[in-house]
C-alpha positions as CSV (number, residue, x, y, z in Angstrom):
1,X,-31.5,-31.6,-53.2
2,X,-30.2,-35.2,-53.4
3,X,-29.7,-37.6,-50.8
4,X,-26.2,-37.3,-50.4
5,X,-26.7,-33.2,-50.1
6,X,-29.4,-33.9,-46.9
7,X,-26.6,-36.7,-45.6
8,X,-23.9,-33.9,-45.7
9,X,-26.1,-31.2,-44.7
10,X,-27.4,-33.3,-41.5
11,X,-23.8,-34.8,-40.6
12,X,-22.4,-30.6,-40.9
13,X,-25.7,-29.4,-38.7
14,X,-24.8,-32.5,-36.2
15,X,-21.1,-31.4,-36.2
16,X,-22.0,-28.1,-35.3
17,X,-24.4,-28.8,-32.9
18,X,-21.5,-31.2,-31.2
19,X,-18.9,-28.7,-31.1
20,X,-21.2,-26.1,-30.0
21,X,-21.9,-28.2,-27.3
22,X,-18.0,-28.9,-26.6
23,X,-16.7,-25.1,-26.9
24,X,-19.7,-23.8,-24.6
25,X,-17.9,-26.0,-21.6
26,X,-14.6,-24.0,-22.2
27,X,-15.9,-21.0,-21.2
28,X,-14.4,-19.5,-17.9
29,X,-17.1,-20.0,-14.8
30,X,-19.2,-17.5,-13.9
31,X,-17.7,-14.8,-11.4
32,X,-19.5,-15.5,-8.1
33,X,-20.2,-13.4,-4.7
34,X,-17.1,-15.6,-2.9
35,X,-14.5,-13.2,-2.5
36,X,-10.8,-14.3,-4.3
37,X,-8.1,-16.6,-2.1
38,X,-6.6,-13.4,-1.7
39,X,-9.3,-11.2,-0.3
40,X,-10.0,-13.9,1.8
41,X,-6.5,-13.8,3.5
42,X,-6.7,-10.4,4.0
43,X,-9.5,-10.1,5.4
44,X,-8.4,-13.1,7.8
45,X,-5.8,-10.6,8.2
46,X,-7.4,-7.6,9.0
47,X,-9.5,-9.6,11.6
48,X,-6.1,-10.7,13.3
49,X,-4.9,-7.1,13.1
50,X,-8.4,-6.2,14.7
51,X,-7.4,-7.8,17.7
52,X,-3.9,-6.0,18.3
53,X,-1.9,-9.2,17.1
54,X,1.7,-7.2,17.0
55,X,3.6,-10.4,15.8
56,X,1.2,-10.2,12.3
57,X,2.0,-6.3,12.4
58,X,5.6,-7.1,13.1
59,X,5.6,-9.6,9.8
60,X,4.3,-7.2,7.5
61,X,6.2,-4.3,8.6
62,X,9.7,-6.2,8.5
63,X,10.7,-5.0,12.4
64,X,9.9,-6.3,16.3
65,X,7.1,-3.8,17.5
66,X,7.1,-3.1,20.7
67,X,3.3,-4.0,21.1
68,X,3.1,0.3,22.0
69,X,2.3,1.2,18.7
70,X,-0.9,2.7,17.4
71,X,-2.9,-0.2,15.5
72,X,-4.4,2.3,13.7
73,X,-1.7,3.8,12.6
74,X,0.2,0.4,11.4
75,X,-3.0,-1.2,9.9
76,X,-2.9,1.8,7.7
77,X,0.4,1.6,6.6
78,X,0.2,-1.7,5.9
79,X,-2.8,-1.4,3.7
80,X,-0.4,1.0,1.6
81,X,2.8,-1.3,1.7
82,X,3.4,-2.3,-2.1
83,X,1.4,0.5,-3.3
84,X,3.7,2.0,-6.1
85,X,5.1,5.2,-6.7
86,X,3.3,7.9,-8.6
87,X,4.5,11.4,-8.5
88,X,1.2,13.7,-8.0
89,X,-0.4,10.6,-6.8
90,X,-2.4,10.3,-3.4
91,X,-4.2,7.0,-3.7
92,X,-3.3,2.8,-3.7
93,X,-2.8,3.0,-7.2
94,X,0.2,5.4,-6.9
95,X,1.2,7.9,-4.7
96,X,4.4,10.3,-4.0
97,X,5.8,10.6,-0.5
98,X,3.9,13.7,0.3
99,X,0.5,12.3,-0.8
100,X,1.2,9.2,1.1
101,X,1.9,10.8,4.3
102,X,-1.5,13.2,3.6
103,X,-3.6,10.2,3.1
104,X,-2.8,8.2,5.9
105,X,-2.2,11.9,8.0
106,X,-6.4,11.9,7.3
107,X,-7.4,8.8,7.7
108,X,-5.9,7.8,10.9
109,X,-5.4,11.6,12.6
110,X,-8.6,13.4,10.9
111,X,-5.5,15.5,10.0
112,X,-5.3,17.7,6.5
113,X,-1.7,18.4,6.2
114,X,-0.5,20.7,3.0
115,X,0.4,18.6,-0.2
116,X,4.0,19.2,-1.2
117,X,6.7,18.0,1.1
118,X,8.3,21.7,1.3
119,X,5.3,22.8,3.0
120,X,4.3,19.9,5.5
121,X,7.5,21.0,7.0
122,X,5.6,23.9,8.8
123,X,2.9,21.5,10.0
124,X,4.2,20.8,13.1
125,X,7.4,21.8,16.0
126,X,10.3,20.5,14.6
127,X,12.2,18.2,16.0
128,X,16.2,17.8,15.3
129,X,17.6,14.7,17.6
130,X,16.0,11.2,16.1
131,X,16.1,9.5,19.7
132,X,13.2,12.1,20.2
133,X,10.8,11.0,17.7
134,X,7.3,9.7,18.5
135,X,5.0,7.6,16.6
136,X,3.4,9.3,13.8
137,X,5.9,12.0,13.7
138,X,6.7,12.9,10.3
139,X,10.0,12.8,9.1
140,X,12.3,14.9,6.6
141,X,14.8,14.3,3.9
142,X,17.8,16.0,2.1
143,X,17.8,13.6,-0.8
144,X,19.8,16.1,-3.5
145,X,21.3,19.4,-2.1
146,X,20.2,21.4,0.7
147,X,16.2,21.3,0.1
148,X,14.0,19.5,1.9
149,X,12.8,16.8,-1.1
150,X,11.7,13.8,0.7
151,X,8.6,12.8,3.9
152,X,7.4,9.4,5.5
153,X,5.9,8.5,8.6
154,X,7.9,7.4,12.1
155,X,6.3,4.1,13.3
156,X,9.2,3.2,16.2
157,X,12.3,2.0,16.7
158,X,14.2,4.1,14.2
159,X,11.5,2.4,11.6
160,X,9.2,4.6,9.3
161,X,6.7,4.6,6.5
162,X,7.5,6.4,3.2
163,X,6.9,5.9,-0.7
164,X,10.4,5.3,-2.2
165,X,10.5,6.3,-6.0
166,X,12.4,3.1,-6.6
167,X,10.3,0.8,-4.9
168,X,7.2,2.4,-3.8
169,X,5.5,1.9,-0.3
170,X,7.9,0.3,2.2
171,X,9.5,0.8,6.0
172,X,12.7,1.2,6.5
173,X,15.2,2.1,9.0
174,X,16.3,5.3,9.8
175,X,20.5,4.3,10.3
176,X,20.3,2.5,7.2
177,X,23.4,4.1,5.1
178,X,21.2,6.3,2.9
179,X,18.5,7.6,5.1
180,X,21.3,8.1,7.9
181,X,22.8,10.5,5.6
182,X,19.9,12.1,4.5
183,X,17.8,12.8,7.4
184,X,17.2,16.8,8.0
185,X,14.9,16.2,10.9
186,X,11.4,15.4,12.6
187,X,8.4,17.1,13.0
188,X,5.7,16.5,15.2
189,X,1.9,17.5,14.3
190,X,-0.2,18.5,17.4
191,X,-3.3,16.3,17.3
């Protein structure tokens, strides 16, 4: 090998040592134990919610609370708020009205209502008038024909919990326009 071969063969083996060198600090950091900005906020959250702080509750659910409500109940629902719709589906990744209601029915209650929304209407005394709904009552919808189709959960003040197929997990109000027009009635679960 001549001269000039070793001269191009060491400048190449220093080139590639150099960029070897440069690359290796483009790699993305190491993952550590810290948790992500926004695990961190929510678990500030969840300690704010720990103490019964209805204006954080108020915030996420969209609505004045009374202060009355459950904390149980509403720190549940919010965990789900955002979740998107999934039909069959019972978990955060995606879940249906009636799984919805049945998951946060067992975690807060201890309750195992039945799956479909048909049938959860014979879990409980029904109730027609809406100024006589409680928290936690469950609530039923006409959405096409004369079948019951749709279920959420009644927080208070005309305000409940349900998984919209358009939008996924969300509160809304009872006297808005198409709920109004909807509702069948309540039904209240003996606990």
């Amino acid at each position: 090998m001549s001269l000039l071969s070793q001269k191009h063969l060491l400048s190449f083996v220093f080139v590639l040592s150099v960029a070897s060198l440069l690359l290796s600090g483009c790699r993305s950091p190491r993952r550590t134990a810290e948790p992500d900005r926004i695990s961190k906020h929510f678990e500030l959250y969840m300690e704010q919610v720990a103490d019964n702080n209805y204006d954080e509750f108020s915030e996420k659910v969209g609505y004045t609370l009374n202060g009355d409500e459950n904390p149980d109940l509403l720190r549940e629902i919010i965990s789900w708020i955002g979740t998107p719709y999934l039909y069959g589906g019972t978990t955060r990744r995606g879940a249906d009205c009636s799984g919805f209601v049945q998951s946060v029915y067992r975690t807060v209650y201890g309750i195992n209502l039945d799956r479909s929304t048909s049938d959860m209407v014979n879990n409980g005394r029904r109730i027609n008038s809406k100024s006589r709904l409680r928290e936690g009552d469950l609530v039923f919808f006409r959405i096409t024909g004369r079948r019951i189709s749709h279920v959420g959960i009644y927080i208070s003040n005309d305000y409940f919990a349900h998984a919209s197929s358009s939008r996924g997990v969300v509160v809304d109000n009872l006297n808005q326009r198409y709920y109004a027009d909807r509702f069948a009635f309540g039904g209240r679960v003996l606990r």
